[in-house]
DRENDO-1510 file (C-alpha; in Angstrom, 1 decimal, always signed):
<recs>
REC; n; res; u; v; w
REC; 1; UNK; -28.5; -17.1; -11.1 .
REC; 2; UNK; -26.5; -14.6; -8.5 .
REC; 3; UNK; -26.7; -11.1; -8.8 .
REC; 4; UNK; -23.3; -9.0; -7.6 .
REC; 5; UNK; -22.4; -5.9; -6.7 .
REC; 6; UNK; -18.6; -4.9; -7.4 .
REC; 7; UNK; -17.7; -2.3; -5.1 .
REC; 8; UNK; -14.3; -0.7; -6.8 .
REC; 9; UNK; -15.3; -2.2; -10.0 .
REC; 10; UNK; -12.3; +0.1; -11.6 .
REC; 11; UNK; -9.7; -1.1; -10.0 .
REC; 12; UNK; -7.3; -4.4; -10.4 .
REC; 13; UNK; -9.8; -6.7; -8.1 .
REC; 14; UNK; -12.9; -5.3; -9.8 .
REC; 15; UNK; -11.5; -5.5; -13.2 .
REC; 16; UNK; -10.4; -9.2; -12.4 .
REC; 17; UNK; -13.9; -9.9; -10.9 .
REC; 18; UNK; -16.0; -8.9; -13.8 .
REC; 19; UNK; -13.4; -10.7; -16.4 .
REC; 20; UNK; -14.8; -14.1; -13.7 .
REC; 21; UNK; -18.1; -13.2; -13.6 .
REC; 22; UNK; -18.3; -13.2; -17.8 .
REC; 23; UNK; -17.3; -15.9; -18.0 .
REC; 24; UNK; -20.5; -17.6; -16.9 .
REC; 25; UNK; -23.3; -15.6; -18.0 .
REC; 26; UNK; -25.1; -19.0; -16.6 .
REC; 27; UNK; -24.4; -18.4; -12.7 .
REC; 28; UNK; -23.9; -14.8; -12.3 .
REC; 29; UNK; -25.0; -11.2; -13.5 .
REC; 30; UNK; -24.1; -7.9; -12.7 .
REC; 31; UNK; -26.3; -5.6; -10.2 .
REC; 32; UNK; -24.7; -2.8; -9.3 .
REC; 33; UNK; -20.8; -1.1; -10.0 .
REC; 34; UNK; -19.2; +1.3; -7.9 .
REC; 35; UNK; -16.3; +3.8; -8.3 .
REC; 36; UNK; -13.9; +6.4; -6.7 .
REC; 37; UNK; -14.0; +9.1; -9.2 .
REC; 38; UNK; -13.4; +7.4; -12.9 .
REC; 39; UNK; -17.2; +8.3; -14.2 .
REC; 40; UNK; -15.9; +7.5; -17.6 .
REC; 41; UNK; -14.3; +3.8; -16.5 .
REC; 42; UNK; -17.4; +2.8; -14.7 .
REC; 43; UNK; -19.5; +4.0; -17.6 .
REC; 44; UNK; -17.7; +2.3; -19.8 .
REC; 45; UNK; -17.9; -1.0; -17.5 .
REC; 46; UNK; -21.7; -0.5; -17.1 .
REC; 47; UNK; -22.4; -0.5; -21.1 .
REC; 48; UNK; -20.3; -3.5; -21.1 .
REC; 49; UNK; -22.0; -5.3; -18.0 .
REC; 50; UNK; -25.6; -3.6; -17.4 .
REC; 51; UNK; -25.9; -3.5; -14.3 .
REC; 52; UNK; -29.2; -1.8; -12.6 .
REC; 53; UNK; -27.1; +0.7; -10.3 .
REC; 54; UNK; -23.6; +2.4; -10.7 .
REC; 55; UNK; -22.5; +4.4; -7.7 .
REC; 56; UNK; -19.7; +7.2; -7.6 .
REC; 57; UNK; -18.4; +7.9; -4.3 .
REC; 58; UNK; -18.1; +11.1; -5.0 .
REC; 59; UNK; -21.6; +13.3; -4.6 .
REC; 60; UNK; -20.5; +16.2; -6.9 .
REC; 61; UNK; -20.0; +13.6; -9.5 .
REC; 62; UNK; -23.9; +11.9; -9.7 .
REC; 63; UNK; -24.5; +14.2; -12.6 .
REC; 64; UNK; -21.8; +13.6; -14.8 .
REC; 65; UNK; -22.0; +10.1; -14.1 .
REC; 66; UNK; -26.1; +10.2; -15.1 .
REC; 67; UNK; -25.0; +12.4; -18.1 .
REC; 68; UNK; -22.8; +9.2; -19.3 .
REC; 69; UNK; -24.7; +6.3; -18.8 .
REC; 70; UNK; -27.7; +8.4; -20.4 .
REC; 71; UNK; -25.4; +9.4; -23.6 .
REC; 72; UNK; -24.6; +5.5; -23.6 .
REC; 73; UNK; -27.8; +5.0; -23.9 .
REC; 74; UNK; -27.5; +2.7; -20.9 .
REC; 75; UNK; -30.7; +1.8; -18.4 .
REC; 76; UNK; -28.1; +2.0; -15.4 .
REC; 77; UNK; -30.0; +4.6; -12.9 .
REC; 78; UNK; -26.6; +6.7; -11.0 .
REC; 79; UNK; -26.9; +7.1; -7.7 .
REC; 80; UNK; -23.5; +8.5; -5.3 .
REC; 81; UNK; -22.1; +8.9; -1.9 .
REC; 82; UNK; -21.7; +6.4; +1.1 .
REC; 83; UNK; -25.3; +6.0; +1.8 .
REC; 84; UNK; -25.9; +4.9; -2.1 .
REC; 85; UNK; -23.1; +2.1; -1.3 .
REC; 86; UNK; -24.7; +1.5; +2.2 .
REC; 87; UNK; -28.2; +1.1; +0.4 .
REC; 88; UNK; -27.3; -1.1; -2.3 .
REC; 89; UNK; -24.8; -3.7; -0.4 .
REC; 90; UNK; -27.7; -4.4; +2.2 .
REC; 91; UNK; -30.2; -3.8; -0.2 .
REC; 92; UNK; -32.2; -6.5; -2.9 .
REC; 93; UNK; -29.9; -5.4; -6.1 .
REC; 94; UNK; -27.6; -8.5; -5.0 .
REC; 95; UNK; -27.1; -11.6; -3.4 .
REC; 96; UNK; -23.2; -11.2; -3.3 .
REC; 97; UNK; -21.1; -8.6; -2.9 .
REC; 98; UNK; -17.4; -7.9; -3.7 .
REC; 99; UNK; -16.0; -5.3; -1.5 .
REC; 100; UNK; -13.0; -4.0; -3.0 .
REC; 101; UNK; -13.1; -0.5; -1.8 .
REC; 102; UNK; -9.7; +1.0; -1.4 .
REC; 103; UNK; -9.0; +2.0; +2.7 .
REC; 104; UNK; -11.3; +3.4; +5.1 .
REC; 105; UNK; -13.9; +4.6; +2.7 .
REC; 106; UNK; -15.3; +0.6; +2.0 .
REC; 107; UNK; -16.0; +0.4; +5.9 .
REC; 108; UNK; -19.8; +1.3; +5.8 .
REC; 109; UNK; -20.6; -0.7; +3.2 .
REC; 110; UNK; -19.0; -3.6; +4.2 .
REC; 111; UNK; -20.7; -3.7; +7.9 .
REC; 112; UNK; -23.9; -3.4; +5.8 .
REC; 113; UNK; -23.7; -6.2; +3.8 .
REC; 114; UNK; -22.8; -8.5; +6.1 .
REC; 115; UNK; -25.6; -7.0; +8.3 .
REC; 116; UNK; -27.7; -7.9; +6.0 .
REC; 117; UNK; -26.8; -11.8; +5.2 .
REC; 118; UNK; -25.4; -11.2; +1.9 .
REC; 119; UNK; -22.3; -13.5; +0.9 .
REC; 120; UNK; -19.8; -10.8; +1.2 .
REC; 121; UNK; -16.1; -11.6; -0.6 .
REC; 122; UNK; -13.8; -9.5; +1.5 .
REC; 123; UNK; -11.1; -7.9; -0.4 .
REC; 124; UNK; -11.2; -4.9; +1.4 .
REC; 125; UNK; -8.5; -5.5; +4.4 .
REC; 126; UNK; -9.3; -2.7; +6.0 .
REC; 127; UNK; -12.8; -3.4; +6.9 .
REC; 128; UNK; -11.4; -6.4; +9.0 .
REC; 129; UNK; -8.5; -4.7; +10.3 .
REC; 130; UNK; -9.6; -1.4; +11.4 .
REC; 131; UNK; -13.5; -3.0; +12.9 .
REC; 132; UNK; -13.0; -6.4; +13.5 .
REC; 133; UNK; -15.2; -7.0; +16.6 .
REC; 134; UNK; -17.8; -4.6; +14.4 .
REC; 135; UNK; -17.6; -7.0; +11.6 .
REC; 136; UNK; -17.5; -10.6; +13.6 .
REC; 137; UNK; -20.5; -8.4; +15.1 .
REC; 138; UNK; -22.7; -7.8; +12.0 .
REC; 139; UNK; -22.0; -11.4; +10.5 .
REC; 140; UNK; -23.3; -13.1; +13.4 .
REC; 141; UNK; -26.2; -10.3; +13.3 .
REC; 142; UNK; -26.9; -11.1; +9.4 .
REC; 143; UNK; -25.9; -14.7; +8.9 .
REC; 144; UNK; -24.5; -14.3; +6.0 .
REC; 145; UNK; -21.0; -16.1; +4.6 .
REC; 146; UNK; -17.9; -14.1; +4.6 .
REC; 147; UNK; -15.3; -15.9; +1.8 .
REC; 148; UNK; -11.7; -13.7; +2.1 .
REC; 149; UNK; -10.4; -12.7; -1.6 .
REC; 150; UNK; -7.2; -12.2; -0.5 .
REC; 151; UNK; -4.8; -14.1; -2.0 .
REC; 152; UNK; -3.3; -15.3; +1.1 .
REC; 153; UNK; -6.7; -15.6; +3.1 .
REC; 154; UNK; -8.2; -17.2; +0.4 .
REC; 155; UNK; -5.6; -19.6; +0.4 .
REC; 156; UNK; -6.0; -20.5; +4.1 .
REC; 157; UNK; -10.0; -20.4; +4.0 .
REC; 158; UNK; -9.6; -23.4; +1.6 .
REC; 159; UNK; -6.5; -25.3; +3.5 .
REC; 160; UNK; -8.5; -25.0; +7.1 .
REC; 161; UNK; -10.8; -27.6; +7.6 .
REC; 162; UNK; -14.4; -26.9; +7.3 .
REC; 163; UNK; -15.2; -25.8; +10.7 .
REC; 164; UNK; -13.3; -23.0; +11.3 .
REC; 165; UNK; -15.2; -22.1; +14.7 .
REC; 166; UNK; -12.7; -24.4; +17.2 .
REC; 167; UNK; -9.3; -24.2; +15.4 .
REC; 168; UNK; -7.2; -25.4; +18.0 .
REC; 169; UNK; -9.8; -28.0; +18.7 .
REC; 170; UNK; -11.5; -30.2; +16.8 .
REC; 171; UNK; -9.7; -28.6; +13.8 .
REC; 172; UNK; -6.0; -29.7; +15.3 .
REC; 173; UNK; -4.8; -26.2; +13.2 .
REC; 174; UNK; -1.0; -25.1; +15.1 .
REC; 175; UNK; -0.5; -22.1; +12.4 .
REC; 176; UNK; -1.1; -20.3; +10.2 .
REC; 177; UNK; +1.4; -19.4; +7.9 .
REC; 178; UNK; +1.2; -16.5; +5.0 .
REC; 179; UNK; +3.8; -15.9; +2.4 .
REC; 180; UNK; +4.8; -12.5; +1.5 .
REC; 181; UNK; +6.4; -11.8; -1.7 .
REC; 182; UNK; +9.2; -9.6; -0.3 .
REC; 183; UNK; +8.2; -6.7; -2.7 .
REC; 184; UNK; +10.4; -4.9; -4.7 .
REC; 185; UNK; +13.0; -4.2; -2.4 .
REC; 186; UNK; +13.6; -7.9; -0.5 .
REC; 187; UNK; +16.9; -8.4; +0.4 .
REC; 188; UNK; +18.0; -4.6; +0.3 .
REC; 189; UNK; +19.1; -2.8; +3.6 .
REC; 190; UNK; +18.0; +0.5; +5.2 .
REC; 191; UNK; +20.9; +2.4; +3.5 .
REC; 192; UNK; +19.5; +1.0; +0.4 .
REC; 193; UNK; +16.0; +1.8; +1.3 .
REC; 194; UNK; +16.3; +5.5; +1.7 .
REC; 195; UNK; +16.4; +7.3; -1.8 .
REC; 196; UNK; +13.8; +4.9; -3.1 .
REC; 197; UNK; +11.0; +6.5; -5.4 .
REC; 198; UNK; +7.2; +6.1; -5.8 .
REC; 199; UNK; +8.1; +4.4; -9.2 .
REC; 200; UNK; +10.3; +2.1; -7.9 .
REC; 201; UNK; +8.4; +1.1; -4.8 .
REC; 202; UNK; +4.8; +0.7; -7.1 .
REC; 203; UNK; +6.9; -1.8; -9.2 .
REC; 204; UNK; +6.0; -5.0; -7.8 .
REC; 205; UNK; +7.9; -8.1; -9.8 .
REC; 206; UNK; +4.7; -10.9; -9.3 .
REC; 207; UNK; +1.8; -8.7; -8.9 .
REC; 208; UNK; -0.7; -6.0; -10.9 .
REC; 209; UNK; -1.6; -3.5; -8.5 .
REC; 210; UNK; -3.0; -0.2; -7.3 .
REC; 211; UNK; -0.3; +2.3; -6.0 .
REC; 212; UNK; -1.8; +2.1; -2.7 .
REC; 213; UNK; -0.9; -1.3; -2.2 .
REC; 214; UNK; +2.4; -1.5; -4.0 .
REC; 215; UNK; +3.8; +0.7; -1.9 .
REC; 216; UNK; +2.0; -1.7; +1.1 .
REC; 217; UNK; +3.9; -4.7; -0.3 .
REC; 218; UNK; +7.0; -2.3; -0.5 .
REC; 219; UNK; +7.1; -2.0; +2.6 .
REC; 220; UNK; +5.5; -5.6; +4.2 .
REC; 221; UNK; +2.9; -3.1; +5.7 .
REC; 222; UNK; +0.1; -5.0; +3.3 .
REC; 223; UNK; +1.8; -8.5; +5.0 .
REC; 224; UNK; +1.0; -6.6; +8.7 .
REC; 225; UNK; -2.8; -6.0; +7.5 .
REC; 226; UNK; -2.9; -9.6; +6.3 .
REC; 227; UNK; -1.9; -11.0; +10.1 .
REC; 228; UNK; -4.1; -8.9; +12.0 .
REC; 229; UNK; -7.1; -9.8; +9.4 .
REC; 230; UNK; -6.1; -13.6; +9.6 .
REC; 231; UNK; -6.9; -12.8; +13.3 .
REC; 232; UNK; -10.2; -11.4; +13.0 .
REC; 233; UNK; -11.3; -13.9; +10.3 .
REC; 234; UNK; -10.0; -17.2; +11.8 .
REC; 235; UNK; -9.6; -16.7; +15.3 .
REC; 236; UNK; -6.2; -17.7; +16.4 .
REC; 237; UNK; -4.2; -16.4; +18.9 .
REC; 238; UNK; -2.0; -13.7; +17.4 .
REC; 239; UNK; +1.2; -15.9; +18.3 .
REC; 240; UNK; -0.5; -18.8; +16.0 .
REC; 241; UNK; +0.8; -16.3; +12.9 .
REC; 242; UNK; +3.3; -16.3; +10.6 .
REC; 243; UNK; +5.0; -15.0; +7.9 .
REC; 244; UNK; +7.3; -16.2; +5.6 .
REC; 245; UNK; +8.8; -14.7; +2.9 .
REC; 246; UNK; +8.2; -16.4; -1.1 .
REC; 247; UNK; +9.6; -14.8; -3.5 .
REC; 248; UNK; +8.0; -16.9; -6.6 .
REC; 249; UNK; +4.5; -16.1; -5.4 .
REC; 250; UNK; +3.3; -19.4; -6.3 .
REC; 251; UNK; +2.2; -20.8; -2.7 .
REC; 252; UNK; -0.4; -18.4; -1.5 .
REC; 253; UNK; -0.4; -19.2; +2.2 .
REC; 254; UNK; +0.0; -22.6; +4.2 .
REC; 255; UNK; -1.7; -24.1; +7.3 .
REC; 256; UNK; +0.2; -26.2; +9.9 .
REC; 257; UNK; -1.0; -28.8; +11.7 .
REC; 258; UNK; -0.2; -30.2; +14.8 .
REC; 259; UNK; +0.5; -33.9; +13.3 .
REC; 260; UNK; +3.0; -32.7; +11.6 .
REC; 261; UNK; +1.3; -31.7; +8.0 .
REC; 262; UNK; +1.3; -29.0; +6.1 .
REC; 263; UNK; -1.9; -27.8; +3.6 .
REC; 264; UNK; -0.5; -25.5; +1.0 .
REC; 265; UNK; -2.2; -23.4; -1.8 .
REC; 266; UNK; -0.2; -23.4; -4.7 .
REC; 267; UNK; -1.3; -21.3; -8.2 .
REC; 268; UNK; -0.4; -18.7; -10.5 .
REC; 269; UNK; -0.5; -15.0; -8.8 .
REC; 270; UNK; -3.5; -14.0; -10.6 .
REC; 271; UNK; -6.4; -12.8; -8.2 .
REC; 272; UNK; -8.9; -14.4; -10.4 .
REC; 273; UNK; -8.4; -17.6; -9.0 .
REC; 274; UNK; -9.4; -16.5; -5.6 .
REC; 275; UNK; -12.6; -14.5; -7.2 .
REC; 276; UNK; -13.6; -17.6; -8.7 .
REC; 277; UNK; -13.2; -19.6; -5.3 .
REC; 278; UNK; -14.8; -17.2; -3.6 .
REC; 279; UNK; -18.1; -16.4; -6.1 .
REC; 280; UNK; -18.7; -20.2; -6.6 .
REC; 281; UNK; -17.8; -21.6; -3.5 .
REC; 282; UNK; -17.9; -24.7; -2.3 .
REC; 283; UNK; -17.5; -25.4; -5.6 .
REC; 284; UNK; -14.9; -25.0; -8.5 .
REC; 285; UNK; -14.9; -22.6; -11.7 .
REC; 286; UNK; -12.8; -21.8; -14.6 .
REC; 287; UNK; -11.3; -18.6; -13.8 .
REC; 288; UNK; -9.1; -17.8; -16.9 .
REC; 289; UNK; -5.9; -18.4; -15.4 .
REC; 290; UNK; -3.1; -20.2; -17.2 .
REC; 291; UNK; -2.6; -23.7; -15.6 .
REC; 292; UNK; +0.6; -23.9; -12.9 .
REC; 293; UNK; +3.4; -27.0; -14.3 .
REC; 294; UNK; +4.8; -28.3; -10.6 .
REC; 295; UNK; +7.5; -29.0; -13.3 .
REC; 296; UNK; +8.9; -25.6; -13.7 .
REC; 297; UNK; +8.6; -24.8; -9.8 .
REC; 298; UNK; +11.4; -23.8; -7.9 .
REC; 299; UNK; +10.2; -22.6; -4.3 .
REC; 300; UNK; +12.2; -20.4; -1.8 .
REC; 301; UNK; +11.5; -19.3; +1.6 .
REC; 302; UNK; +13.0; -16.9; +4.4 .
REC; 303; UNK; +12.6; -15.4; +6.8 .
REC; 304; UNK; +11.2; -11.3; +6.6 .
REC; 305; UNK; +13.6; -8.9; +7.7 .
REC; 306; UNK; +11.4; -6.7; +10.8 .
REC; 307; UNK; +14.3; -4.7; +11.1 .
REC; 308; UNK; +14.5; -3.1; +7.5 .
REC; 309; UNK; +11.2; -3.8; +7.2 .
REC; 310; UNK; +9.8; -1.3; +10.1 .
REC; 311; UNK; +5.8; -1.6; +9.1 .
REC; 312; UNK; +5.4; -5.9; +9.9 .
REC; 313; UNK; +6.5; -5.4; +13.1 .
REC; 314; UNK; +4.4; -2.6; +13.6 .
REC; 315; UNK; +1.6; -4.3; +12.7 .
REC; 316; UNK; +2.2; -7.2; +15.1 .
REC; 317; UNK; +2.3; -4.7; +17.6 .
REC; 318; UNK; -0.9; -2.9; +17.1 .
REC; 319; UNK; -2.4; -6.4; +17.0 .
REC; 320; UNK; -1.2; -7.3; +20.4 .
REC; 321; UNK; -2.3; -4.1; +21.9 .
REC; 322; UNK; -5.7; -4.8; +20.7 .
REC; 323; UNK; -8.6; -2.2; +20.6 .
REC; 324; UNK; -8.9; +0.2; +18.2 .
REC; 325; UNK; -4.8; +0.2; +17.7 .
REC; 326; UNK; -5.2; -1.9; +14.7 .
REC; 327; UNK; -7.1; +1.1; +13.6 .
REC; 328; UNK; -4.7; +3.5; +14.1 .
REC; 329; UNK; -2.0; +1.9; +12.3 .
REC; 330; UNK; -4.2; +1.7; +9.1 .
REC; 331; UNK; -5.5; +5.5; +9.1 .
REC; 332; UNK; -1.3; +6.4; +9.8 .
REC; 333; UNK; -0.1; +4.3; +7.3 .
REC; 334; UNK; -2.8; +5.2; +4.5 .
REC; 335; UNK; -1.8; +8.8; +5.1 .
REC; 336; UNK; +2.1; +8.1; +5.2 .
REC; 337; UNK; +1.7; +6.4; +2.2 .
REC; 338; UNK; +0.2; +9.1; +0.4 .
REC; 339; UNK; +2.9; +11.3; +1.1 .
REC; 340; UNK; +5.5; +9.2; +0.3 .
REC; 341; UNK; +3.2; +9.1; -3.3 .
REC; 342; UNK; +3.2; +12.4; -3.6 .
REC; 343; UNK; +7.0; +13.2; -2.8 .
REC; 344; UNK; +6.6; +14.8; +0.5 .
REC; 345; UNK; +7.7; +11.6; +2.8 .
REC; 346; UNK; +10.8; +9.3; +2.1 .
REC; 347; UNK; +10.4; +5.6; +2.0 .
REC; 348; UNK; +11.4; +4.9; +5.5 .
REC; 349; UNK; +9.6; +7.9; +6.8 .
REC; 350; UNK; +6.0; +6.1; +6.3 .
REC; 351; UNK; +7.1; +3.3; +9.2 .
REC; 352; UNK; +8.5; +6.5; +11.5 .
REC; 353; UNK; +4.7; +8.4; +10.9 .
REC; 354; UNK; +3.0; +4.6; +11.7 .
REC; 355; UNK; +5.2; +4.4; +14.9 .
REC; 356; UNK; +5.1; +8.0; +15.6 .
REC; 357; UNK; +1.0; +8.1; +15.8 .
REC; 358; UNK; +0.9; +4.6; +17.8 .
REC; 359; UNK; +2.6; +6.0; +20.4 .
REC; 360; UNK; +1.2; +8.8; +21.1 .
REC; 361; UNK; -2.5; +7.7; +20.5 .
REC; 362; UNK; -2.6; +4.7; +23.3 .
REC; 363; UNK; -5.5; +2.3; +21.9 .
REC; 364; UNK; -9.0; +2.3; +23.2 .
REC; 365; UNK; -12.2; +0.1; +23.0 .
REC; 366; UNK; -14.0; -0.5; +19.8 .
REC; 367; UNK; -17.7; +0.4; +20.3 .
REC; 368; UNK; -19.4; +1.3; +17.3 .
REC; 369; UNK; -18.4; +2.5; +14.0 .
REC; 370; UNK; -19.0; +6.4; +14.7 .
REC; 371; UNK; -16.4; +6.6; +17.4 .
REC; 372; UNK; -14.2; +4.4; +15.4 .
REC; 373; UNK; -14.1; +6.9; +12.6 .
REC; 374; UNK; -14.0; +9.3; +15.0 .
REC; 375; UNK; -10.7; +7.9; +15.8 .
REC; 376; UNK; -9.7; +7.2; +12.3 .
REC; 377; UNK; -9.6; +10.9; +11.8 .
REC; 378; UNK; -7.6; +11.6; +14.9 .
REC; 379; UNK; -5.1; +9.3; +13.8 .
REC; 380; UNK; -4.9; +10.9; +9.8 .
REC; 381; UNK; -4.6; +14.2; +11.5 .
REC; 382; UNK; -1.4; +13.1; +14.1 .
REC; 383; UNK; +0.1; +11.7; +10.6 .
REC; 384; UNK; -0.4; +14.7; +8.4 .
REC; 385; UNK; +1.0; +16.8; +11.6 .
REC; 386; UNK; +3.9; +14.4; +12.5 .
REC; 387; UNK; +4.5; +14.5; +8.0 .
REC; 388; UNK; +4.0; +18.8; +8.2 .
REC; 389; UNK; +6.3; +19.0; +11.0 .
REC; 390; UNK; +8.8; +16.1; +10.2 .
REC; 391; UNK; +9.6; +15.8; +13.9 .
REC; 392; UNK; +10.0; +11.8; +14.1 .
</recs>
């Protein structure tokens, strides 16, 4: 029996997680549920799943979280703020933990748990993206596993072969190869692009997701964060990358070999597939998901368009550069997106604000996570400046 935490139990990954984990009361229980602000939701999700801990990341909330699990009638003690999340992921409420925190705000939590040798399913990009020499840091510290949940790093972590340590060695991996779904707006031009509106660019055609990262896969920006965590997670050179667009969503990611083979993942877009991979690894679970016919496929693949598309080849950039640009990029865009969410940045705008803040903030060295965020806030204030000022 393993004991999880679900960090973002509220939102689409934590939903899909805890729909995994009931179905096999048998392997795994609930230990602890986190959440942004929705004290109702993860109420609601701790009667259903009693878990020992629920945590609101917001500190002004502990009470009214208390006052519901208590009016449940619940034995869930409430605890709140990043140190709660800190405590509990490197802490002996779990053996696994599921870190699904939205953005920056995951970071912490994330570092501790691998710190502390925990089997930590990564479904937080950001953590890899913005600290990756932090986080290949505090696995090696804590020996713990790290299994990717996203779609397309899941779908590489089970094409690689089984030591991923020497890639271009004894593993005789030439690429890697992830498939992006295009979004929304694949195949439209920048004309096209610019009157677009927070409802159209949140209206993915394969996937259920958060605003956040609709407007990601809008844009390819959530393809960008994918290559630079394939980087930090696999190791390759950032020229041993690709992507390629697919618009069926039914092949999750390839590798490439250098005989000549390619190792695809091929299944329905439903995340709880990866979950299941990921929670029971190395072996197989039932996940819930409706069975794929080969049958019925019909696959297509191009090329993405960098040039309409502003935010992939920004991300490659940042990635070259290296340091703490990675960083940057994420910070910029998570505050460009918002804008754009709240009507105060046009669609294209968000990749002017990422490019914008690059430039003028050259990278630096990653040394620990307090300068890091240090620079993280640097970075959100340049955007909301550059968005205030609208001087692109």
């Amino acid at each position: 029996m393993k004991t999880v935490a679900v960090f973002g139990a509220t939102g689409s990954i934590g939903t899909s997680a805890l729909d995994v984990i009931a179905r096999h009361p048998d392997r795994f229980r609930v230990g602890v549920l986190s959440a942004n602000r929705n004290v109702d939701a993860l109420a609601e999700l701790c009667a259903r799943h009693d878990p020992e801990l629920a945590i609101i990341a917001d500190p002004s909330l502990e009470g009214a979280l208390g006052s519901a699990l208590k009016s449940r009638g619940l034995r869930t003690h409430a605890a709140a703020g990043e140190h709660a999340l800190e405590q509990a992921a490197g802490g002996g409420r779990c053996d696994i933990v599921l870190a699904s925190i939205v953005g920056a705000a995951g970071l912490r939590s994330t570092l501790a748990a691998a710190r502390a040798g925990k089997r930590l399913l990564l479904a937080n990009k950001e953590a890899a993206v913005m600290a990756g020499p932090l986080l290949r840091a505090a696995l090696a510290q804590g020996g713990g596993e790290l299994i990717p949940v996203d779609s397309e790093h899941n779908a590489l972590f089970q094409c690689l072969p089984a030591q991923h340590l020497d890639l271009h060695g004894r593993g005789g991996v030439r690429k890697l190869w992830l498939t992006a779904s295009g979004g929304p707006f694949r195949g439209r031009t920048r004309a096209q692009l610019e009157a677009v509106t927070p409802e159209q660019a949140c209206a993915h055609p394969n996937w259920r997701m958060g605003r956040k990262i609709s407007v990601d896969s809008a844009t390819l920006m959530n393809k960008g964060l994918e290559v630079i965590e394939a980087q930090v997670l696999f190791g390759v050179e950032a020229n041993a990358i690709e992507v390629v667009v697919h618009p069926q969503s039914m092949v999750h990611s390839l590798v490439e070999y250098v005989d000549g083979s390619f190792l695809a993942q091929l299944g329905q877009p439903d995340m709880r597939t990866a979950i299941a991979y990921a929670l029971a690894w190395p072996e197989r679970i039932e996940a819930g998901v409706t069975a794929l016919d080969p049958r019925s496929l019909s696959l297509q693949f191009e090329s993405p368009d960098v040039q309409t598309f502003r935010c992939l080849a920004l991300a490659y950039q940042a990635m070259h550069a290296g340091g703490d640009a990675p960083a940057v990029l994420n910070a910029a865009n998570e505050i460009a997106v918002a804008a754009f969410l709240d009507g105060h940045l046009p669609f294209l705008g968000i990749a002017q604000v990422i490019e914008a803040v690059l430039n003028e903030l050259p990278p630096q060295s990653v040394v620990d996570i307090e300068s890091l965020l240090a620079r993280d806030l640097t970075a959100r204030i340049a955007a909301r400046r550059m968005i205030c000022e609208r001087k692109l």
